[in-house]
C-alpha positions as CSV (number, residue, x, y, z in Angstrom):
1,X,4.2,15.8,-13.0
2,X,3.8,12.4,-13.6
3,X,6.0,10.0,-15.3
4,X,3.5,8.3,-17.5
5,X,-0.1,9.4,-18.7
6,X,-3.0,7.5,-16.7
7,X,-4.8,5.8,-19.4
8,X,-8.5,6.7,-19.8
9,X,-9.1,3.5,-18.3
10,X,-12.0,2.3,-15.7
11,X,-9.7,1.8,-13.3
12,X,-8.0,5.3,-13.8
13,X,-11.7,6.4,-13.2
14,X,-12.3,4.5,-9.7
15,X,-8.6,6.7,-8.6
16,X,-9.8,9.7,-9.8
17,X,-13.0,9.5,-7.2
18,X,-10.3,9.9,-4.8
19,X,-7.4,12.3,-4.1
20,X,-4.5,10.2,-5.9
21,X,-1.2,11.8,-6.1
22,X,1.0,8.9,-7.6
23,X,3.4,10.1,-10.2
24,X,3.5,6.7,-12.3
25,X,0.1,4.7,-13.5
26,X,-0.3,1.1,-13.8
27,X,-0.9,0.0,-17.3
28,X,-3.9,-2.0,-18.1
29,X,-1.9,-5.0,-19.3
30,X,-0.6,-5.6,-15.8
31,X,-4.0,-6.7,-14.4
32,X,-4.7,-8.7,-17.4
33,X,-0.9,-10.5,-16.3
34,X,-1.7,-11.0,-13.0
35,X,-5.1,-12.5,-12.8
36,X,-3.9,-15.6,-14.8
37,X,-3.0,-17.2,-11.5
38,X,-5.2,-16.0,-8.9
39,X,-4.2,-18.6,-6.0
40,X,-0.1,-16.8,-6.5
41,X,-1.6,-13.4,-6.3
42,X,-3.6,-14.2,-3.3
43,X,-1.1,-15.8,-1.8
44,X,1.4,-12.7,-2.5
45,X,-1.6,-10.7,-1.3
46,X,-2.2,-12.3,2.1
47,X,1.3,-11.9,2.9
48,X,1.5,-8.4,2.3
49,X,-1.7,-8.2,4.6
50,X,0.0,-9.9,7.8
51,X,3.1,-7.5,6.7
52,X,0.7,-4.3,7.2
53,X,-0.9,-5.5,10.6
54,X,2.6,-6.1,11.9
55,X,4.5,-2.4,10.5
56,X,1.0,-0.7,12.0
57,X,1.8,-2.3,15.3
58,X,5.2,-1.9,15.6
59,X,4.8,2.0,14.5
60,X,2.7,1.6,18.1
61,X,5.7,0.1,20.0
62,X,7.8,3.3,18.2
63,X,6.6,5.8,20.1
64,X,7.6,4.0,23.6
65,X,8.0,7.2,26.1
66,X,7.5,10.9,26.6
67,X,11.4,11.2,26.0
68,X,10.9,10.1,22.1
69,X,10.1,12.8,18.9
70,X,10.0,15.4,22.0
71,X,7.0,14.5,24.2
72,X,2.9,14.1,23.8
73,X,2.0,11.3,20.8
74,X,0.2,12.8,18.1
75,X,-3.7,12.9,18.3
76,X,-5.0,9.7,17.3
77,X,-1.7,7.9,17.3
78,X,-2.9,4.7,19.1
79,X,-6.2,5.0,18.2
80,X,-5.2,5.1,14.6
81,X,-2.3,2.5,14.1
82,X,-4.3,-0.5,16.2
83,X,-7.5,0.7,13.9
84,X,-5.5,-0.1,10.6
85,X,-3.7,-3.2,12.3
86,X,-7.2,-4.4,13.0
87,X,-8.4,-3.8,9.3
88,X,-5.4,-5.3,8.1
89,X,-6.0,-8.4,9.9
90,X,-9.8,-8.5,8.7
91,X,-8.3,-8.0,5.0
92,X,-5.6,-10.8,5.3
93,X,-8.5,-13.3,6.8
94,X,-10.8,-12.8,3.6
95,X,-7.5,-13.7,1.6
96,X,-6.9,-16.6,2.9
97,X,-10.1,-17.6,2.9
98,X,-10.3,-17.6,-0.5
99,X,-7.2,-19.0,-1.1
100,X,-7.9,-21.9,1.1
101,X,-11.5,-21.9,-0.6
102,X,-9.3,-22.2,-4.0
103,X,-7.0,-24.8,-3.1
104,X,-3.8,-22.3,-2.2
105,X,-2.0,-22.4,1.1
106,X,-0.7,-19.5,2.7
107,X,3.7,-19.8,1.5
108,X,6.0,-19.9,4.1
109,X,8.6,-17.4,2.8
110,X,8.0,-13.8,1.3
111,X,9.7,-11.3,-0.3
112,X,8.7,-7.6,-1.6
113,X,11.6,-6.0,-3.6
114,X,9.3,-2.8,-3.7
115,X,9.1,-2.4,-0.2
116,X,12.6,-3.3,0.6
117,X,13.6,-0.3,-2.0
118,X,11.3,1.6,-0.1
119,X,12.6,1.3,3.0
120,X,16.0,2.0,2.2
121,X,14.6,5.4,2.1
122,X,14.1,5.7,5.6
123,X,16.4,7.9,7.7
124,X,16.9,5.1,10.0
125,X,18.3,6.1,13.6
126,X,17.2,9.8,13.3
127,X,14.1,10.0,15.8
128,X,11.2,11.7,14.6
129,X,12.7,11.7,11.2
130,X,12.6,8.0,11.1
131,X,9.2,8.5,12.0
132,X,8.3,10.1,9.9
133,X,9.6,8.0,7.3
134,X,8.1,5.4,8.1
135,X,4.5,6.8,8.2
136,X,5.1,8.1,4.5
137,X,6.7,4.7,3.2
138,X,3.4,3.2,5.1
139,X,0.9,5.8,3.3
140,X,3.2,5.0,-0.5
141,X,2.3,1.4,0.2
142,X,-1.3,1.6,0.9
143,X,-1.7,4.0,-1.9
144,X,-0.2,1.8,-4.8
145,X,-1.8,-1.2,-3.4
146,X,-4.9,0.8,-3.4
147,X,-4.5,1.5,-7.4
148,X,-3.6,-1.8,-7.7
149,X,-6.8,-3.0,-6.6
150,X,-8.3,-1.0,-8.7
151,X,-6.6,-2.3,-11.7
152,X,-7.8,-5.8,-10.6
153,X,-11.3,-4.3,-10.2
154,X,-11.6,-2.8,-13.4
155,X,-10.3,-5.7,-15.5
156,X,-12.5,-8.0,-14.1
157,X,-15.4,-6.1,-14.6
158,X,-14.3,-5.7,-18.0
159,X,-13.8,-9.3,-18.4
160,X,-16.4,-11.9,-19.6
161,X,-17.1,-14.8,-16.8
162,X,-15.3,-12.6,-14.4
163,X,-14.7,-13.9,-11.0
164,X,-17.0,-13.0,-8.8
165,X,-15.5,-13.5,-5.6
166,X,-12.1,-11.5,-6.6
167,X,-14.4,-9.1,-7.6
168,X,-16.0,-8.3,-4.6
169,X,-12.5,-8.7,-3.0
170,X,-10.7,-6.1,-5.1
171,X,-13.5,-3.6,-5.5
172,X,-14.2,-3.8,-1.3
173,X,-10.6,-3.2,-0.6
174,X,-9.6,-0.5,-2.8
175,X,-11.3,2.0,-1.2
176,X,-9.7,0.8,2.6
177,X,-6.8,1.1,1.4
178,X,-7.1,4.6,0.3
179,X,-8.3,5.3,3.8
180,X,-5.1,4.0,5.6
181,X,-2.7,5.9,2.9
182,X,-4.6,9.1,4.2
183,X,-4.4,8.0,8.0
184,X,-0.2,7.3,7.6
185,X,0.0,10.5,5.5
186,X,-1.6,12.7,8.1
187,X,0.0,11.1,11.2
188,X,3.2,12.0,9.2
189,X,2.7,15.6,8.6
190,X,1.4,16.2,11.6
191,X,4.2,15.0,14.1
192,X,4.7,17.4,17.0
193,X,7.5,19.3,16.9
194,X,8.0,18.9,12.4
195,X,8.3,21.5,10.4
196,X,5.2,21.0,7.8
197,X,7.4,22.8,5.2
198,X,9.8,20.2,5.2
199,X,7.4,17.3,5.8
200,X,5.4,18.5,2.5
201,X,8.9,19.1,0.7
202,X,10.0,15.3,1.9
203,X,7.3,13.9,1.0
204,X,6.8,15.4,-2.9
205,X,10.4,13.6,-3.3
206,X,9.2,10.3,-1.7
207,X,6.5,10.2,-4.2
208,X,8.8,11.0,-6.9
209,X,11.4,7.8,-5.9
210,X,8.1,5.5,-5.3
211,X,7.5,6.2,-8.9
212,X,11.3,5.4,-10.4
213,X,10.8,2.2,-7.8
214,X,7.7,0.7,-8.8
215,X,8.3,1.6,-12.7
216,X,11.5,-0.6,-12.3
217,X,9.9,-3.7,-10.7
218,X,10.4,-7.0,-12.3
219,X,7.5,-9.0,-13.1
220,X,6.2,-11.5,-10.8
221,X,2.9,-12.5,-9.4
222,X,2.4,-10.2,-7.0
223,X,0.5,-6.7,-6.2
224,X,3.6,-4.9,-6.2
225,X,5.2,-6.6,-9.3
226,X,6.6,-4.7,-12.3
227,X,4.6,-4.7,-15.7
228,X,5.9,-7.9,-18.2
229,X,7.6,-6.6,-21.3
């Protein structure tokens, strides 16, 4: 059940086209917040970007022999990781692209409270539990950024004068990310040797603390910011 209503908004619309199990919904003013800096949010947004091409690579690198999570990779496993890695990297060269095109620059620090709370859920240390862990926090990530993205769609297409180009950019991502969340989530349930019982048990809780976190964000420009009171 979730913890707030979605809204009968467009952007509630685009999720429901696709299977969208988040427990808490971004409310409409939080676009509307966010899009009155676009060169912050873009710059928040390409970081985030080079952060997902890295964490799909390194979730390559964490499955280094036949004597980890019990033997044979999962189907797909290297196939699918560099495939998102390689999206990722597409994504994060349109961003900066318009960033640069906009007079931003690409910041040299970064920090994501909502991700760091998110990984302190990981079972760090514990093999395939890690593992799996990871993969879920991964597909939590994609999924909220992919309602996020939605949000940004949907107000601007509400908006007179809207921006073209972060139209184009929001509405052509949204839909990607969705795709990766599914990719992480399957690659999760479906480790060898995992009990699906306990993987679908583990992650109905994951998606109930991703909710408490990202309802208790502070505000900032940023995709994963908190809504301003």
């Amino acid at each position: 059940m979730p913890l707030n209503e979605p809204a009968a908004s467009p952007a509630a619309r685009m999720m429901q086209k696709v299977d969208c199990p988040l427990r808490w919904y971004t409310p409409e003013s939080w676009a509307k917040m966010q899009l009155l800096d676009p060169c912050a949010l873009l710059n928040d947004h390409a970081h985030l970007e080079k952060k997902a091409a890295s964490n799909a690579l390194s979730l390559v690198a964490h499955w280094p022999s036949d004597r980890h999570l019990g033997g044979v990779a999962p189907e797909g496993w290297v196939h699918g990781l560099t495939t998102i890695a390689n999206d990722e990297t597409e994504h994060l060269r349109l961003v900066l692209r318009l960033l640069d095109k906009r007079g931003g620059s690409l910041s040299k620090g970064h920090s994501n409270p909502y991700a760091a709370d998110l990984r302190a859920l990981v079972r760090a240390g514990q093999g395939k539990l890690e593992t799996a862990d990871r993969l879920m926090v991964s597909a939590l990530i994609e999924l909220r950024s992919c309602e996020r993205f939605a949000c940004l769609a949907a107000e601007l297409e509400s908006s007179a004068g809207a921006d073209p180009e972060l139209l184009r950019l929001y509405k052509g991502l949204w839909a990607a990310e969705h795709g990766h969340f599914h990719a992480f989530l399957e690659l999760a349930l479906e480790l060898p040797g995992a009990d699906r019982a306990e993987q679908d048990a583990r992650w109905a809780w994951m998606l109930g603390q991703e909710a408490q976190i990202i309802s208790k964000q502070n505000f900032y420009i940023g995709m994963h910011a908190g809504v301003k009171n």
